[in-house]
Each structure stands twice: as structure tokens, then as C-alpha cells.
C-alpha angles and dihedrals in degrees: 000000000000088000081090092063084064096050104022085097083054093045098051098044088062104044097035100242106124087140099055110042099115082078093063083072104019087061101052087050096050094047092048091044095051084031090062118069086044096047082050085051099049084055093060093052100037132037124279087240098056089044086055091050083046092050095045090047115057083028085066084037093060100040088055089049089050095047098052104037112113096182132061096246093049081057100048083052106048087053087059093043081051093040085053091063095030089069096054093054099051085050099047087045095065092034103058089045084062091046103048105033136074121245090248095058095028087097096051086046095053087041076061092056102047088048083059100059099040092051090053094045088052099039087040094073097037093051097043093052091048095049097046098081098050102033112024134236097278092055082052088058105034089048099067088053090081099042084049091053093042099042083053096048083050097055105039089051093046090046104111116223098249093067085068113057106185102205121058113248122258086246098054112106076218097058117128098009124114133259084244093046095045096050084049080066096055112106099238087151093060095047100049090047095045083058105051083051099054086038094052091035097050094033081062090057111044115091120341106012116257111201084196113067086040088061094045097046080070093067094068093024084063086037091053095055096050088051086051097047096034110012119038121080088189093031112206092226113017103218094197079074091049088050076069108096104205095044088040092058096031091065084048087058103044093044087055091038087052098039088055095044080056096068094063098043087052099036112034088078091048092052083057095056104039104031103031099025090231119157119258086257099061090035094065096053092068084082089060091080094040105058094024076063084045102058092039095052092060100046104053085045087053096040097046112025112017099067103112136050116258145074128336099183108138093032086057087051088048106047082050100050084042076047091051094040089055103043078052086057088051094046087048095049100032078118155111091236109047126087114271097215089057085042085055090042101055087047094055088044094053094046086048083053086047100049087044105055088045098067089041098057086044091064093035096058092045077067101057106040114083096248090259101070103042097099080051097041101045080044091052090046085049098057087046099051081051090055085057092073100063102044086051102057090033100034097041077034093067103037089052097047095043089057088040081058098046094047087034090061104033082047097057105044087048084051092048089032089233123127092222127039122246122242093263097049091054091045080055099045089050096050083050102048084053099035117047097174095063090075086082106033094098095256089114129079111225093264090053098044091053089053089049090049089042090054100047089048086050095046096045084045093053089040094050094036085064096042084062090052099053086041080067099042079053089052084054103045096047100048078060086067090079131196112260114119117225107237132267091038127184128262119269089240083057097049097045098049084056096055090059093051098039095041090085099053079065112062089044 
């Protein structure tokens, strides 16, 4: 996912969308997090071997389409066809955990997962950056048609028979009935509809702001939640679990915690290449500290504190205002001119803040859900820590290229001493507000390079400036959560044993 931050300056150069890059990664996000809940659904209807085959297969699919796009709107596409197959394997991968390991080891097992994501988020960047020189951005994207091909043959083939029960079990609610019978249950309805909202509503957002599509995304948001209420057998989103206070404000919080977590995963890289003139090698690495913080911050909150059922209340308040004090660092030495350890230090603080509070709102909101709707309620947290990611990278993107524009364009005709800028210099500010990475090739003269430096630091320091400020509107949202338990609450040994299972879907 952040190798696109690497090649996104490539990418755009050659399809003439500088202004729209924050789709490349916008669009991927939005398709796994509505992809999501269905994709968990499917595998609940057909086996785990034929969802891998599924996954490998339209993930292969997506990385051909994107390879091989040589317009804006063939590239778009083939991220939705990926992020189609990127949600089912998100999902598989937490579901056939479940399914082959004991209780005992599910927890070390889920501790796996999350490594590997991590591990992916953090290489991804790093590889991609190193490759991009000497193969080109379309050999990046084919590639990974053939190791997703080949990871979903593996898998099907090492899956063992008992993971897929072919007969539904006398408990289901779904039991007896038919495959046909069972996909008529699954909410399309809901998920189109929860799209186009999130689509209309961020369109709206990126770049210039467009009053329009924001006012429209308000037609299917108010006809999502009648199909949920009237229509939906399955509902998407059940909103009886919304009615729910504590679980209602904990997904707001962790959908402004994340999306602000987003702008430093997005735009930390970029910082490197444009600020500091570092490779996109080097570039890349910058993500290692901020998700090894990341994983680290989660297991010795998990290992030492959140090992009892209960609330969580003021640690959750804690891990978000040491969130809030980090991301400030970030704002104050996204920077020539400030040291780049400090700069390093305040990233992997602010992952170990991340991985914390995590962990903390999780069991928190264990607490304040009645027992029979935690599998719904940490699901539901899940989809809207995924939107997150969307309205990070579109939401803190626009902001940030709205101000690179502004300080792009006031820099320049102070610099030509013109109160309009001339058609080359447009054409310039355009090609740097998409590519990053063109600040240090060499194109510019010195005085151009310094106005182009000047307006990224601005910019960072306005988009992480406003991250700070929805990190306190967070604060405040999830200390309205409150404390107080619903009645007839589960064992500690219950609860626990949900956390670890639920602690992957997560960090997915």
C-alpha cells in the first residue's frame, strides 16, 4: 500500500494526473474497506479454498489492469479491481487462523498476521523505491500478478479438509438453506450505497473544494440507513449496534485517530523526497520506525496492561493526547532544518502511541458492548478504522495540496516579480504539486528549488497542524464514551480470549 507513495510522482508524469494522485491510493482503501464486510460474508457461505482462489485471483486481475493503464481512468480501475481482492485477503487471512489453530496459540498466530502486515506496510515502500529506477512502475504492478497467483495456489492446495466444512452447521442461522438463498441475504444494497457516499463525500474534499458532491453524498448516506433499518435482512452495518453509545463514539474516534495516523504513513515518504532530497530508497525507510513503533506499541500494551477485562478509559485518553504530542513533533520538524533523528524519533513515538491505543480502545470497547455484540461491535470498529484510511489520505491530501498550490504560486510570482504567473510556471506548479520527487532532479534552478522546499514545509506544517486538531476532537469523542459496563457481562477469561482474536482484524 505505501509503495505508491514511491511511484505515485512516476505514475502521474506519465498519465497526466498530477492533480489527482491522492486517488491512486484513496481508491484502493475505499474498495477493501467496503470490500470487507462482504468478502467476511462470502466466507461464511463458500469454502476458504475457493475465497483464496477468489482473492488471488482478481488481485492478479488488478495488478495486470494497472500495469498496463495508460489513462487516468484504466488505473483507477484496475485499483478497485486489486482492492477487490485485497479485501478478501485481509479477511481469509484472519479466518483460516481461527479455523487451524488452538485457543491457546490463536493469539501468537494473530501476533503473525499483524507482523506481516506490518512488515509489508514498512518493505513496500522501501522496495518500491529501490526498483523504480531500474524497472519501471508498470514491472512494480504486473509483478505482483504472478506471487498473487502463486500465494493463492499455495494456500488453497495446503489448506487441510476440516477447515471447510461443506454443510452449514445445525446452529447457523444460515443452516439448511441454499448457496443461492444464502448470497440473496448479503446487504449489496448497503454496500453500494455506503460507497457512493464515502466517494461523493471525499471527491468533494480532494483538491479544490467542491460544495456539490458533499451535498449529494447525503442522498445514499440517508438511503443506507433506511436499507439498513427496512430493508436488509444482513444489514452492512447493523445500526441497532450503532444505537449503542460507547461503541457509536468509539468507531468516530478511531476513524479520526486513524485518519490522522494516515497522514504520516502517506506523507512521511513524501517529506524525504521532497524536504530533505533524499532517493526513493532512502525515502521509503522512513516507514520502518513508524510501524516497528507501531508493532511494539501494541505488544507491551498487550503484554503488560491489557490483561483483564474492564475499562480502559483514561489509558485510552492517554495513548490519544501522547498520539497528539507526537504528530505536533512531526508538524514542528517536518523541515530542512531540523534535525532528522528528532524527526525519526517523534515518527516511532507516535507509531508506539498508535499501536497502544489501539489495543486500549479494543478492550474498552469490549466493556462497554452487552457480550452479544462483541464479534459485531470489534468488526464494526474494524470497517471504520479502514475508512480511515480514505478520509486520511483524501481528506490531510487536499488540505496539503490546496495549501502546496497556494505557496507554489505566491512563491513564484514573488520570485518573477509578476502578479500572475506565466503559462510555464502553472504548467510547473502543477508537475510539483503531483511529483515530489521533481524538487531534487536537477529541472530546477537553485531559486526555484528553495520556493519549492519553502512550500512543501508550509504545507506538512498546515496538514499536520490539522491532524493535531482532529486528534483533539478524538480526545474529546472518545472520553464521551464513558465507563459504565452494560449488565450481564462476559468473564474476563471470555473477553480476553476475544481481544486476541480480534486484535488482527485490527491491524488490518
Amino acid at each position: 500500500m505505501c509503495g505508491i507513495t514511491m511511484v505515485q510522482s512516476a505514475i502521474a508524469e506519465e498519465l497526466d494526473a498530477h492533480e489527482l494522485v491522492m486517488w491512486f491510493s484513496s481508491t484502493y482503501l475505499i474498495t477493501i474497506a467496503s470490500g470487507a464486510p462482504l468478502a467476511g460474508r462470502l466466507a461464511s457461505i463458500f469454502s476458504p479454498s475457493f475465497m483464496v482462489v477468489f482473492s488471488g485471483f482478481f488481485f492478479a486481475l488488478g495488478a495486470v489492469v494497472t500495469s498496463q493503464a495508460h489513462s487516468f481512468a484504466v488505473f483507477i480501475l484496475g485499483r478497485i479491481i486489486t482492492g477487490v481482492g485485497g479485501s478478501s485477503i485481509m479477511t481469509l487471512s484472519l479466518i483460516l487462523v481461527l479455523q487451524l489453530t488452538s485457543r491457546k496459540r490463536r493469539g501468537l498466530f494473530i501476533g503473525l498476521v499483524n507482523a506481516g502486515f506490518t512488515i509489508g506496510m514498512s518493505t513496500g515502500a522501501v522496495v518500491f523505491g529501490a526498483l523504480l529506477p531500474v524497472i519501471g512502475w508498470r514491472a512494480l504492478f504486473w509483478a505482483q500478478a504472478p506471487v498473487g497467483l502463486v500465494a493463492g495456489a499455495a494456500v488453497y492446495f495446503s489448506i487441510p479438509t476440516f477447515a471447510a466444512p461443506t454443510g452449514p452447521l445445525p446452529s447457523s442461522p444460515d443452516g439448511g438453506k441454499t448457496t443461492l438463498q444464502k448470497l440473496r441475504t448479503i446487504d449489496y444494497a448497503g454496500a453500494i450505497l455506503l460507497t457512493s457516499t464515502i466517494v461523493l463525500f471525499l471527491y468533494g474534499l480532494v483538491g479544490k473544494i467542491q460544495v456539490l458532491p458533499m451535498l449529494l453524498s447525503a442522498v445514499p448516506l440517508i438511503l443506507f440507513v433506511l436499507v439498513e433499518y427496512k430493508v436488509a435482512s444482513d444489514p452492512l452495518i447493523p445500526v441497532s449496534v450503532l444505537q449503542s453509545r460507547g461503541v457509536l463514539l468509539s468507531c468516530l474516534a478511531q476513524l479520526g485517530l486513524m485518519a490522522a495516523r494516515w497522514t504520516v504513513l502517506f506523507y512521511a515518504p513524501i517529506f524525504v523526497l521532497a524536504v530533505r532530497g533524499l532517493p526513493p530508497t532512502v525515502a521509503g525507510t522512513v516507514l520502518v520506525p513508524a510501524n516497528l513503533g507501531f508493532g511494539l506499541g501494541g505488544v507491551v500494551v498487550g503484554w503488560l496492561h491489557v490483561r483483564r477485562a474492564g475499562a480502559f478509559w483514561l489509558p485510552c485518553l492517554v495513548a490519544i493526547l501522547l498520539f497528539g504530542l507526537a504528530l505536533s513533533g512531526i508538524a514542528l520538524t517536518s523541515n530542512a532544518s531540523s534535525p532528522a533523528w528528532l524527526y525519526v524519533l517523534f515518527v516511532f513515538s507516535n507509531g508506539v502511541c498508535t499501536g497502544s491505543a489501539l489495543n486500549y480502545t479494543l478492550a474498552h470497547l469490549l466493556h462497554l458492548a452487552t457480550p452479544d455484540t462483541h464479534f459485531v461491535a470489534t468488526g464494526l470498529l474494524a470497517t471504520f478504522r479502514g475508512f480511515a484510511g480514505s478520509f486520511g489520505t483524501a481528506i490531510g491530501g487536499g488540505i496539503f495540496m490546496r495549501k502546496l498550490k497556494e505557496q507554489l504560486t505566491s512563491g513564484y510570482e514573488l520570485l518573477d516579480g509578476t502578479i500572475d504567473l506565466s503559462p510555464a510556471r502553472q504548467t510547473l506548479v502543477k508537475r510539483l504539486a503531483g511529483s515530489p520527487s521533481l524538487v531534487w532532479s536537477g529541472i530546477l534552478t537553485e531559486a526555484e528549488r528553495d520556493v519549492a522546499v519553502r512550500g512543501y514545509e508550509v504545507s506538512f506544517k498546515v496538514m499536520y497542524t490539522s491532524a493535531v486538531a482532529l486528534v483533539l476532537l478524538v480526545l474529546i469523542v472518545q472520553a464521551s464514551t464513558g465507563w459504565t459496563e452494560p449488565s450481564n457481562q462476559e468473564s474476563e477469561e471470555e473477553i480476553e480470549e476475544e481481544i486476541a482474536e480480534h486484535d488482527g482484524r485490527m491491524e488490518v
